[in-house]
N, C-alpha and C positions, 0 to 999 in steps of 0.2 A: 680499273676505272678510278679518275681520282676524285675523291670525296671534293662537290664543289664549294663546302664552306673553307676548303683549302688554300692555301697560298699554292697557285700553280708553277711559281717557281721552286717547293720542297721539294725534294728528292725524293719518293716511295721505295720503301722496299719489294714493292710488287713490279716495279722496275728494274731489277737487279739481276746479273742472269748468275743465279744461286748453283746451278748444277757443279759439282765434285770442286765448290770452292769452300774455304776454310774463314768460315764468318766470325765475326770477332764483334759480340752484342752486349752492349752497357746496358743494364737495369738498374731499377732502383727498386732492391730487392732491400734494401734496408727494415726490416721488420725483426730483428733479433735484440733483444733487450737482457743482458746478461744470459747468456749462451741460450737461449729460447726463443721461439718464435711467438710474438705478442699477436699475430693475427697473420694470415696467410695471401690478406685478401689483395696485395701488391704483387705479389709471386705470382696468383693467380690469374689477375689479369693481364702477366708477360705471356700465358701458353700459347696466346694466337699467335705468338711473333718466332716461340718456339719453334712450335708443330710446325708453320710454315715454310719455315727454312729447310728442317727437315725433309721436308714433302718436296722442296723443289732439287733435295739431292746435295745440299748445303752440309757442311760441317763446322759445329757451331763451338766457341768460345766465347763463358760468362763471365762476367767481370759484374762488380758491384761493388759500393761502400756498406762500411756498416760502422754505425758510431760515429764517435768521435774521439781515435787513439791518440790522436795527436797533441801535447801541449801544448796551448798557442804562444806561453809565454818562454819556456825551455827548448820547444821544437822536436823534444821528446819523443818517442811514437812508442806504446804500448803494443806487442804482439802478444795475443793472449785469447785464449777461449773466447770472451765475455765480446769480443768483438769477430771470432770468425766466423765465416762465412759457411763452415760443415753439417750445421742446422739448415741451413738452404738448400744446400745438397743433401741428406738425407730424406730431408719435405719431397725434392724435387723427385729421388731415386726412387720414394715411394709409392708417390702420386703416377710418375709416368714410367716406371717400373724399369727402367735405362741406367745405364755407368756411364757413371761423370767422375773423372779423376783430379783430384784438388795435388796442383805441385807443390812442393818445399820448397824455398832457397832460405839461403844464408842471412840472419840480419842482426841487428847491435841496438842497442839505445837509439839510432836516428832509423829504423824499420828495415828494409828489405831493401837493400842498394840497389835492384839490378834482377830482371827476370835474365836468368845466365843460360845456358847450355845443357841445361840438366830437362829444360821442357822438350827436348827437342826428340827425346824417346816417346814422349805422352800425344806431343802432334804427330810423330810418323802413325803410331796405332791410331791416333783419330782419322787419320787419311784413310786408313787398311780398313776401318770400320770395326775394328778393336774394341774400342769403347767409342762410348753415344756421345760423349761432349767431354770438356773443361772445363773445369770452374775454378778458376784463377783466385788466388787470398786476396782479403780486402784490400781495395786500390789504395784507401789510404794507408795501412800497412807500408805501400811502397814510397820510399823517403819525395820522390818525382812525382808525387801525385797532386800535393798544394802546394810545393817549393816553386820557388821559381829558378832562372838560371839555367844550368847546363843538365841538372838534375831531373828536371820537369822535360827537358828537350831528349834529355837521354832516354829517358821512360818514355816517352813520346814515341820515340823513334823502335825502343825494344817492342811496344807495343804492335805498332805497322810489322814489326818482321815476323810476328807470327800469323798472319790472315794474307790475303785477297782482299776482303773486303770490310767495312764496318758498317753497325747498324746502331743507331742510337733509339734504344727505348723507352729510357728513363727521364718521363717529363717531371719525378719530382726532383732533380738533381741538375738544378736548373744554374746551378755555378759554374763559371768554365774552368775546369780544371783537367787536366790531360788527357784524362780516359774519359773526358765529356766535350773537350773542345781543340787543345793540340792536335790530337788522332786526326782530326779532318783533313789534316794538312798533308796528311801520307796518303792515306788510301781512299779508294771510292765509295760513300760516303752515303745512308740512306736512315730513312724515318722510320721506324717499327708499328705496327699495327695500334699499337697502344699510345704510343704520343702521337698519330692522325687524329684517334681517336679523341684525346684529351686535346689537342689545338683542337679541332675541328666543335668540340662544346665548351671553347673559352668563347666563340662565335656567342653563345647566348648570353654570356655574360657582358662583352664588350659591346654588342648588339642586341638587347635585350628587347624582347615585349612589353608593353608599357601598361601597368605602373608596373617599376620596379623597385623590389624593396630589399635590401642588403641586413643579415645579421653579422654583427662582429663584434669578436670578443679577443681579450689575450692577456696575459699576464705583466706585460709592460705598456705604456704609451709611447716611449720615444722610440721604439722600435717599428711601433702602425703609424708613425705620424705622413710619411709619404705617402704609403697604401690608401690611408685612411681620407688623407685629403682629395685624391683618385676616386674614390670610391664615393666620396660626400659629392661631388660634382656629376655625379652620370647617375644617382639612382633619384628615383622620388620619393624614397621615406627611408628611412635610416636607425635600426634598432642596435643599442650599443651593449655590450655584457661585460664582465669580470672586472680587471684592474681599469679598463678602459673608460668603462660607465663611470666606477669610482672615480676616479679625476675628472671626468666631464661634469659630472656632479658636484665637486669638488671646486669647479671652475665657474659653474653657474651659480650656485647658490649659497657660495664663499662658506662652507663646511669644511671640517677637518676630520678626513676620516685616512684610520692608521695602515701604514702600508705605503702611502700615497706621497711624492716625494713634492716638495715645492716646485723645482725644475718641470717636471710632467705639470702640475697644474699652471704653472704659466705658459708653459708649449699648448694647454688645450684650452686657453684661452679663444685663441684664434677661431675656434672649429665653433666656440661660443659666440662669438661675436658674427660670425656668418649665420648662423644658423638664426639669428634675433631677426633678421632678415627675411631667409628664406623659410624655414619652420619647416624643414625635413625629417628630424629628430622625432621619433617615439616612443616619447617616455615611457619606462618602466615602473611602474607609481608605486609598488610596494618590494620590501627591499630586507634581506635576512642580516642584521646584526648580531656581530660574535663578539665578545672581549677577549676570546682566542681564538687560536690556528686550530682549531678542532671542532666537534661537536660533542659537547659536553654539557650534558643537561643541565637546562637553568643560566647557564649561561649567552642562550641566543634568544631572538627574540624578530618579529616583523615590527618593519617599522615603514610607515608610510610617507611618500616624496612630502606631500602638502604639509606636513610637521617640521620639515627642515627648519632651521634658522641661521642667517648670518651667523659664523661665530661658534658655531656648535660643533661642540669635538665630539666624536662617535668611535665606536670601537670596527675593528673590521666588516666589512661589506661582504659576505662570503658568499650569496648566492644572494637570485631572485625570488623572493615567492610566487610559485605555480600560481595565483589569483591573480598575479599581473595580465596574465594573458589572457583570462576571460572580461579586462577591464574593457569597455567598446571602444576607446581608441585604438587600442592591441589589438583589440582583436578584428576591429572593422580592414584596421593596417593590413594584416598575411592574410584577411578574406579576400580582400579584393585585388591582392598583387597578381599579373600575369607573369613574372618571373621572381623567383626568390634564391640569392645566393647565400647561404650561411659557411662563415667559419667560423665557428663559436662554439667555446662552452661556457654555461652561464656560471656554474658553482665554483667552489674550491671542490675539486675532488679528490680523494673519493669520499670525504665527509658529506659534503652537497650537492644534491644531482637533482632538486625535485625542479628547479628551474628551466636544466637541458632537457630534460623530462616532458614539460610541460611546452618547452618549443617544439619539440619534434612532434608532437603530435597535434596540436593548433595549425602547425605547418601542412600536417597532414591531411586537413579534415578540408582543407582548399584543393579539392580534384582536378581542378582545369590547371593551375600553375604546374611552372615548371619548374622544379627544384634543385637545384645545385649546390651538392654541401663537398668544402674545399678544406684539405686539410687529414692527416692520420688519427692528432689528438679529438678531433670534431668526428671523423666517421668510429673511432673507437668507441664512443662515448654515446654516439648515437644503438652501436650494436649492443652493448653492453646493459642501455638503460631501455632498451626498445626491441629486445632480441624480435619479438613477434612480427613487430613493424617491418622491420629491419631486411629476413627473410624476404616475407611478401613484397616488398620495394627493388631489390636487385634486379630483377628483368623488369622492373614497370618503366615504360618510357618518359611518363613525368620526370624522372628521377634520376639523376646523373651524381656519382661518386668521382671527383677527383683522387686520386693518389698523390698530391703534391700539393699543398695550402699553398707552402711560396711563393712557388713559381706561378697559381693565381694569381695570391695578390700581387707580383712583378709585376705579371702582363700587365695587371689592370691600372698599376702604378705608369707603366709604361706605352699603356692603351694597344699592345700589339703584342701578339704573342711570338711573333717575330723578331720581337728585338732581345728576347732571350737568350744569350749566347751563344751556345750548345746548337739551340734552333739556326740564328742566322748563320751559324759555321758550316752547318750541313747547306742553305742553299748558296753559301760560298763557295761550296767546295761543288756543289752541280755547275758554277757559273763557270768556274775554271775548267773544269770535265769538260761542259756544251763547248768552251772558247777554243779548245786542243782539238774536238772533234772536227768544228768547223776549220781549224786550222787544217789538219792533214785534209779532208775533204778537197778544200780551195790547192793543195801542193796537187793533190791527184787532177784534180779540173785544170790546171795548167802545165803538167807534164806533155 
């Protein structure tokens, strides 16, 4: 049955006739940070698309990136521990007690030319039921994976000749790149239980209950400025954190605080001069000053917005003070929102957390909202600093964890989780399937 906050033109994997076929599923199992697994909690929400395939008689092939091996400016590609994929595979052999076999090939300073002829022993035993699955080296490893050209089409194509079918589950890996978006163009093409799931509660974001109120935070401004201006237009109240706030700040109340480049504060002019207007913005009135990157006693200090002055050079912005969010603008704001998106951390961390700290649970203490936090660095950061919380929230229905910040803020940039790439390729690739179908159909009805 298909979930109707869906687009009824996707493709389901629950559509797919899975039996003694050789499924070929992209994840975005990306959660290994120098050869370790930093948190499991993306892996774990692929087992439903797993176990399923399994169950309907499927033979399954994993692929995923991990990293960033590649140098953007050399073209370089690092193979190396610190990016494979054999932490995912041991997580995985562990947890669901199965043999996955990781293949070798051949590769040089530009990565893995070419899945060759050496896999073709690893599929025949995954046919025979030998071993439980595949788990292919990281995609970008393979030189075809962000190249473009013949490279990209190659790997495309080596891709398609090992499956029947592919499943795309990886809603945080929201770029088109081969093993996310060429692949469609070979075989028959469907959505994994986990990106339904994540389109299907971008629906509360893009279509929200009203008021809505957005947190966001990041480490750059020129980076959120699309999102950001997306995002300023569809909520009703708008909480900003980290280098973001700083430049906003920066921009309203012609301060100089370090970090903060002149180009960002003229770019968030704009989001100033709208907001004199509209008055969306909820200020964060008390503010943690560092004269370093660190926390180092005696050296930081709160300092409050109402103190500002034209003119005034300040040392880093490095978190919120927790007492911002008992101030009753703040906190009248995430009381009365009927949905709340957060991608935010508010501190430098891991020196300053008492800020995220202090969101996530002001967030918390509003029972009827609904909550949506978008993002790896944001849900890390909420487990990390809220383990208790944390726990008790994974099955609560208020409470929705994205695995993919981006590919949020896209949609939201782009108002349609549809226009996602990877996304629109899969229900391109059902339009051409239904178009073949009805083709032979209509040859049969006129023989």
């Amino acid at each position: 049955m298909q979930n109707s906050a869906l687009d009824e033109r996707l493709p389901l994997l629950q559509e797919a006739k899975l039996k003694d076929k050789v499924v070929l599923v992209r994840f975005d199992h990306n959660v290994v940070k120098k050869g370790v697994i930093s948190d499991p909690y993306r892996i774990d929400r692929t087992l439903g698309t797993l176990f399923y395939i399994v169950a309907q008689g499927g033979r399954p092939i994993l692929m995923t990136h991990v990293g960033r091996p590649r140098e953007k400016k050399t073209g370089l590609i690092s193979v190396g521990p610190e990016t494979s994929v054999q932490p995912i595979v041991d997580y995985l052999e562990s947890k669901l007690h199965s043999r996955l076999k990781v293949p070798e090939f051949p590769h040089d300073e530009l990565g893995i030319a070419a899945i060759d002829t050496s896999i073709n022993l690893a599929i025949s035993q995954l046919r025979k039921g030998e071993i439980d699955g595949i788990y292919l080296p990281n995609t970008r490893w393979f030189t075809g994976e962000e190249n473009g050209g013949q490279a990209r089409e190659s790997f495309a194509l080596q891709l398609a000749g090992l499956a029947d079918i592919y499943v795309n589950d990886a809603f945080g890996s929201w770029q088109p790149h081969a093993s996310t978006y060429d692949i469609t163009r070979h075989l028959p093409s469907f959505a994994g239980w986990l990106l339904q799931d994540e389109l299907s509660h971008l629906t509360q974001v893009l279509e929200p209950a009203r008021p809505f109120l957005a947190v966001v935070a990041g480490a750059k401004y020129d980076t959120k400025i699309g999102p950001l201006s997306a995002i300023y237009q569809q909520v009703d109240q708008l909480i900003l954190g980290g280098v973001i706030y700083n430049t906003y700040l920066c921009a309203k109340y012609g301060v100089k605080i370090k970090g903060v480049s002149t180009e960002d504060i003229a770019a968030a002019k704009h989001l100033v001069e709208a907001d004199a207007k509209l008055g969306k913005i909820v200020e964060l009135p008390l503010l943690v000053e560092s004269e370093v990157l660190g926390r180092e006693e005696g050296k930081y200090r709160t300092i409050a917005l109402q103190d500002l002055q034209p003119g005034q050079e300040l040392g880093y912005i490095l978190d919120i003070d927790a007492a911002s969010f008992a101030a009753p603008e703040v906190a009248q704001a995430l009381d009365r929102a009927a949905t709340i998106f957060v991608n935010a951390v508010m501190g430098f961390t891991p020196h300053f957390t008492d800020g995220s700290r202090a969101l996530d649970t002001t967030i918390d203490a509003n029972q009827a909202a609904a909550k949506l936090y978008g993002g790896g660095d944001t849900l890390q950061e909420f487990k990390d600093l809220c383990p208790g919380l944390y726990l008790s929230v994974l099955d609560d229905a208020q409470y929705y964890f994205f695995t993919g910040g981006g590919s949020v803020l896209k949609a939201i940039e782009q108002r349609s989780p549809y226009g996602l790439e990877p996304v629109a390729a899969l229900i391109e690739n059902a339009r051409e399937r239904n178009g073949a179908d009805l083709g032979e159909e209509d040859a049969v009805n006129n023989l």
